[in-house]
MITOR-38373 format. One line per field, with one value per residue (C-alpha): residue number from 0; residue in one letter; y, z, x. Coordinates in pm, 1 decimal. Layout:
# residues N
nr	NUM:... .
rest	A:... .
py	Y:... .
pz	Z:... .
px	X:... .
//
This chain:
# residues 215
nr	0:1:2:3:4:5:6:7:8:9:10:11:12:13:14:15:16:17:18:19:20:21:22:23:24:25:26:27:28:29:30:31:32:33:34:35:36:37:38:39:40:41:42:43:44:45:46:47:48:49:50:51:52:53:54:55:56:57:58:59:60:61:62:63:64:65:66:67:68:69:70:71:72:73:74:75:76:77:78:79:80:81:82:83:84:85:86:87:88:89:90:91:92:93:94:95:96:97:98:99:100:101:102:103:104:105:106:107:108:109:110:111:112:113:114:115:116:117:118:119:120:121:122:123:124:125:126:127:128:129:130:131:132:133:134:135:136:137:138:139:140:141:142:143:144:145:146:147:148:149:150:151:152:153:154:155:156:157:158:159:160:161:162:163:164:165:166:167:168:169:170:171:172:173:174:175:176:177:178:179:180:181:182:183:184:185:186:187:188:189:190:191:192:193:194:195:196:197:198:199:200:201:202:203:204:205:206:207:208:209:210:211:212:213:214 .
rest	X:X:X:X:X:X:X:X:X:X:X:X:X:X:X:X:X:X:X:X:X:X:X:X:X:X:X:X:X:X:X:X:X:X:X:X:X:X:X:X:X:X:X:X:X:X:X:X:X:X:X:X:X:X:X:X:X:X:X:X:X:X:X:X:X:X:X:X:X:X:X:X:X:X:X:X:X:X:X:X:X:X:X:X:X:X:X:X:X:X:X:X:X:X:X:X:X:X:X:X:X:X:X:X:X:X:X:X:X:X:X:X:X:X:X:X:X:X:X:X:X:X:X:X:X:X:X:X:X:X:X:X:X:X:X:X:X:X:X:X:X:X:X:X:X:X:X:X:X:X:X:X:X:X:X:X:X:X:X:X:X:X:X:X:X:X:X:X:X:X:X:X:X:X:X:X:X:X:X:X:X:X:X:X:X:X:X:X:X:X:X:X:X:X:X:X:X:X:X:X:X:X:X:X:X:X:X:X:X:X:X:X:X:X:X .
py	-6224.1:-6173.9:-6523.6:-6460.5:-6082.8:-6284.3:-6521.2:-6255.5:-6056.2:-6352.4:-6389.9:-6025.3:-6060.4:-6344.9:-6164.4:-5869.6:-6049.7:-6273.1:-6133.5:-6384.2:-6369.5:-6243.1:-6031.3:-5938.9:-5982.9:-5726.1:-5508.2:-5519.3:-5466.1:-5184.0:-5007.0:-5093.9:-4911.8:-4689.3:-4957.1:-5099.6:-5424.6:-5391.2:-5233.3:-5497.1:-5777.1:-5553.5:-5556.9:-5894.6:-5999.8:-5816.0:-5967.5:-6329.7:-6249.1:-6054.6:-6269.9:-6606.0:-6646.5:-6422.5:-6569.6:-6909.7:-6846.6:-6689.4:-6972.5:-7197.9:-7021.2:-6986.2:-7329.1:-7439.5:-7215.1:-7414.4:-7702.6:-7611.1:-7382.8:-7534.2:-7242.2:-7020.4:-7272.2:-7359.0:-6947.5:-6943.4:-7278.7:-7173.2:-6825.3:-6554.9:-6300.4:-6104.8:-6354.4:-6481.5:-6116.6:-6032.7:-6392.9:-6297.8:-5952.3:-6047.6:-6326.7:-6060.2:-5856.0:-6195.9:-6341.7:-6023.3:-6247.0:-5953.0:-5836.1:-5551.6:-5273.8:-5132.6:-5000.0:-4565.7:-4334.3:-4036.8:-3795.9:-3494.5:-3519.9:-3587.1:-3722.3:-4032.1:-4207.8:-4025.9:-4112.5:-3889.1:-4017.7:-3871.5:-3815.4:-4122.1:-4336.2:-4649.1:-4694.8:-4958.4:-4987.1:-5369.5:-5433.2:-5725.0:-5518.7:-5284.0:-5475.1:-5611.1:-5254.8:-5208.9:-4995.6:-5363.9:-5463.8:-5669.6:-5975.7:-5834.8:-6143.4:-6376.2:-6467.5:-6375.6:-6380.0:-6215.2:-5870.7:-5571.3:-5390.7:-5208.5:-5124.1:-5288.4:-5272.2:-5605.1:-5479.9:-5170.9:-4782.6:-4492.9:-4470.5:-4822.4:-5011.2:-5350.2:-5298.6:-5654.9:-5663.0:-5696.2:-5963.5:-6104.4:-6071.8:-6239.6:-6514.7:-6566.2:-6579.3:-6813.8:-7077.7:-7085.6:-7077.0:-7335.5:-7568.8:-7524.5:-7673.7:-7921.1:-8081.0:-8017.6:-8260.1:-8094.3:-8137.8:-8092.4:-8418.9:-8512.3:-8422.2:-8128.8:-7991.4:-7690.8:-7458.0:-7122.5:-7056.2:-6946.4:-6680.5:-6574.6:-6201.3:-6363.4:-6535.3:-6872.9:-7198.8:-7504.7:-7742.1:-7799.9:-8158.6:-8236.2:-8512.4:-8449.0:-8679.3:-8673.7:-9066.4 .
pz	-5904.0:-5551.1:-5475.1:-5671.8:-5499.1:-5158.7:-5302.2:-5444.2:-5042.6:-4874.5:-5090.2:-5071.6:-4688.9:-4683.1:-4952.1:-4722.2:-4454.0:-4687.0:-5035.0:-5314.2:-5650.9:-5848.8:-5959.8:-5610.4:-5437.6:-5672.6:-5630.7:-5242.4:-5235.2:-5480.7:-5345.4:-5000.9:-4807.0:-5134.9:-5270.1:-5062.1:-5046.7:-5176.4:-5504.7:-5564.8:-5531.3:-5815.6:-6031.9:-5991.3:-6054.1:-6347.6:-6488.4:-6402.0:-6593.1:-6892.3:-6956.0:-6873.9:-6916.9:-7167.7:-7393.7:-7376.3:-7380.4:-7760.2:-7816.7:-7778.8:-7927.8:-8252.6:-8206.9:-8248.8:-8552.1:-8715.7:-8621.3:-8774.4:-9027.6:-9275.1:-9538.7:-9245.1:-9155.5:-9468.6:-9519.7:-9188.1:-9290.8:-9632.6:-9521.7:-9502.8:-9266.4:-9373.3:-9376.5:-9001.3:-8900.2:-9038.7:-8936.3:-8576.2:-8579.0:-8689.8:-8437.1:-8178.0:-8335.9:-8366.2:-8036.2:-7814.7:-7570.2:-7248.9:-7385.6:-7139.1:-7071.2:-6696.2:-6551.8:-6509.1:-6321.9:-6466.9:-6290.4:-6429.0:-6620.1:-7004.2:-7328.9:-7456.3:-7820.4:-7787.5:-7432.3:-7097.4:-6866.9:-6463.9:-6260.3:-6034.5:-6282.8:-6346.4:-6753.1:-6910.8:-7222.9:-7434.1:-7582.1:-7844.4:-7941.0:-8023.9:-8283.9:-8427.0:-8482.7:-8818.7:-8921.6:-9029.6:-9280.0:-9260.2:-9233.4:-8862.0:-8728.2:-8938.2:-8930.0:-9191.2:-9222.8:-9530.7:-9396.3:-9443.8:-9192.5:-8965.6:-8598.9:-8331.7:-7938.4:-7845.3:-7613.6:-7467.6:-7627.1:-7438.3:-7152.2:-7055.9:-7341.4:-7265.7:-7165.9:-7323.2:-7675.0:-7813.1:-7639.7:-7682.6:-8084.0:-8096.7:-7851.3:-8091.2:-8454.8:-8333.7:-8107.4:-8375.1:-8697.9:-8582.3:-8452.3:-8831.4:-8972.5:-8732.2:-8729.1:-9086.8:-9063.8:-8747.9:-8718.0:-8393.8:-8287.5:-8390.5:-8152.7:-8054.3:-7732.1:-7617.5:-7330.0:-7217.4:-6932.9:-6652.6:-6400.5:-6561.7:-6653.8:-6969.3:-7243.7:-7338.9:-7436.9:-7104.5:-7396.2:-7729.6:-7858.0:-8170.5:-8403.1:-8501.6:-8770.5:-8884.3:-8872.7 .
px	17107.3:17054.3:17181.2:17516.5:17569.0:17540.1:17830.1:18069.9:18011.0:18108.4:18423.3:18501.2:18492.5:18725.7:18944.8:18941.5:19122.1:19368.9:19356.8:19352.9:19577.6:19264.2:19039.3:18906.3:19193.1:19366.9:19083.3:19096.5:19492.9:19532.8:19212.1:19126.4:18839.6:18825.4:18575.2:18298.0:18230.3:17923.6:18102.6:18354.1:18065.8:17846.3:18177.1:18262.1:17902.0:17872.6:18208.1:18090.9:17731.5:17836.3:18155.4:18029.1:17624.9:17541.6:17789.8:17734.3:17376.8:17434.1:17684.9:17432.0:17152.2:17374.8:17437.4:17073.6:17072.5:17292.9:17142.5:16788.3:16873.4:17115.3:17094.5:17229.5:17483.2:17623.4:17682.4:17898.3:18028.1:18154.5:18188.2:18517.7:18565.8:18325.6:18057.5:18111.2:18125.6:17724.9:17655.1:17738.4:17558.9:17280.1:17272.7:17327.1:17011.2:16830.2:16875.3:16904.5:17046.8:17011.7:16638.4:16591.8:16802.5:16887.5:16578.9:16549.7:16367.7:16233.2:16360.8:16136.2:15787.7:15907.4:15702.8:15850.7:15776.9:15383.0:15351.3:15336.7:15656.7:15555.3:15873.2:15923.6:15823.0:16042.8:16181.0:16237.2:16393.7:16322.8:16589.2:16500.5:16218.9:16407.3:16623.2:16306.3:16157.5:16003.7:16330.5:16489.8:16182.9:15960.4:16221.2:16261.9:16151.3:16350.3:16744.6:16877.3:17297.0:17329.9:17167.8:17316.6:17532.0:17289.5:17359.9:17160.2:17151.7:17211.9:17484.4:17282.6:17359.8:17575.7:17742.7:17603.3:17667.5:17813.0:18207.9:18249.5:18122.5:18434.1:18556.8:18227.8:18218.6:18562.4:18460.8:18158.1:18315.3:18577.8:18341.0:18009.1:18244.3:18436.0:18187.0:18034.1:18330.5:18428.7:18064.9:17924.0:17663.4:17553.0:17159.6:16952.1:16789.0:16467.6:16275.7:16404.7:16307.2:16412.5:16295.2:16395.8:16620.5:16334.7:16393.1:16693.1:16795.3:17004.3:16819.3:16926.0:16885.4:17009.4:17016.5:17017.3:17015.2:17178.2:17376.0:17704.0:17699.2:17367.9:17325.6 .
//
């Protein structure tokens, strides 16, 4: 994160002195001094992360789904609207792709869920926990597409939720339901390794081996 922040400065400086045709260069034109650079770096960042990584790391984590779990597959495969809509939220639950919410400070001495919060103290708020709470049964832990409609907080709660879950949700639906019916013999390759993304602030998946054709 710190790495990518650097990046974005050094571009905004640049910018500042010949402004580009996007984002940033909008940003510096229309606003000027108005935003720091330090601001415009932080909302260019956070475009770049929740538009880009976090969505192609569920992409590909629904994409091993479908590769290992051909129940769940064939019910996006087959599926209507409807179906490929609860396919993809409960993905979101499943996968809680950002697992920890922005860190708080207490700012005064509270009580919190049965336990004693000081003032100072830093919050912070897990996310995929959360949508695994007991509240969704004991089939918490498990995928399951055909769950009922039940909010989650895959893309955060409040005035921080995610500004892109829409985008994201459409982005979603259309990539995993139509790699389901382009490939349906889609079937992750034996054996399949996979490792976690490390040092990473997004959960995800680098690669996911798989045959297309099943042969």
């Amino acid at each position: 994160m710190s790495d990518a922040i650097a990046h974005f400065l050094d571009i905004v400086r640049r910018q500042r002195e010949q402004p580009g045709p996007g984002l940033i260069g909008r940003l510096v034109r229309d606003h000027g001094t108005e935003l720091t650079d330090t601001q415009i770096a932080g909302l260019a960042d956070g475009l770049w992360t929740g538009g880009l990584e976090s969505t192609a790391s569920a992409i590909a984590l629904g994409g091993h789904l479908l590769a290992t779990d051909l129940a769940a597959a064939g019910v996006l495969r087959r599926g209507g609207r409807d179906d490929v809509d609860g396919w993809v939220e409960e993905l979101l639950r499943y996968s809680s792709v950002v697992q920890v919410a922005f860190p708080r400070v207490a700012l005064t001495e509270a009580e919190l869920g049965g336990e004693q919060i000081l003032a100072g103290v830093l919050v912070v708020c897990s996310l995929s926990a959360a949508n695994r709470d007991a509240r969704f049964g004991d089939s918490a832990p498990h995928f399951m597409p055909d769950r009922g409609p039940r909010s989650h907080l895959a893309f955060g709660h409040g005035l921080h939720r995610c500004i892109g879950a829409e985008l994201a949700r459409v982005e979603l639906r259309t990539a995993l339901h139509r790699l389901a019916v382009r490939f349906p013999r889609l079937r992750a390759a034996e054996p399949c390794r996979v490792t976690g993304a490390q040092l990473s602030f997004i959960y995800g998946l680098p690669a996911v081996p798989v045959l297309l054709d099943g042969g």
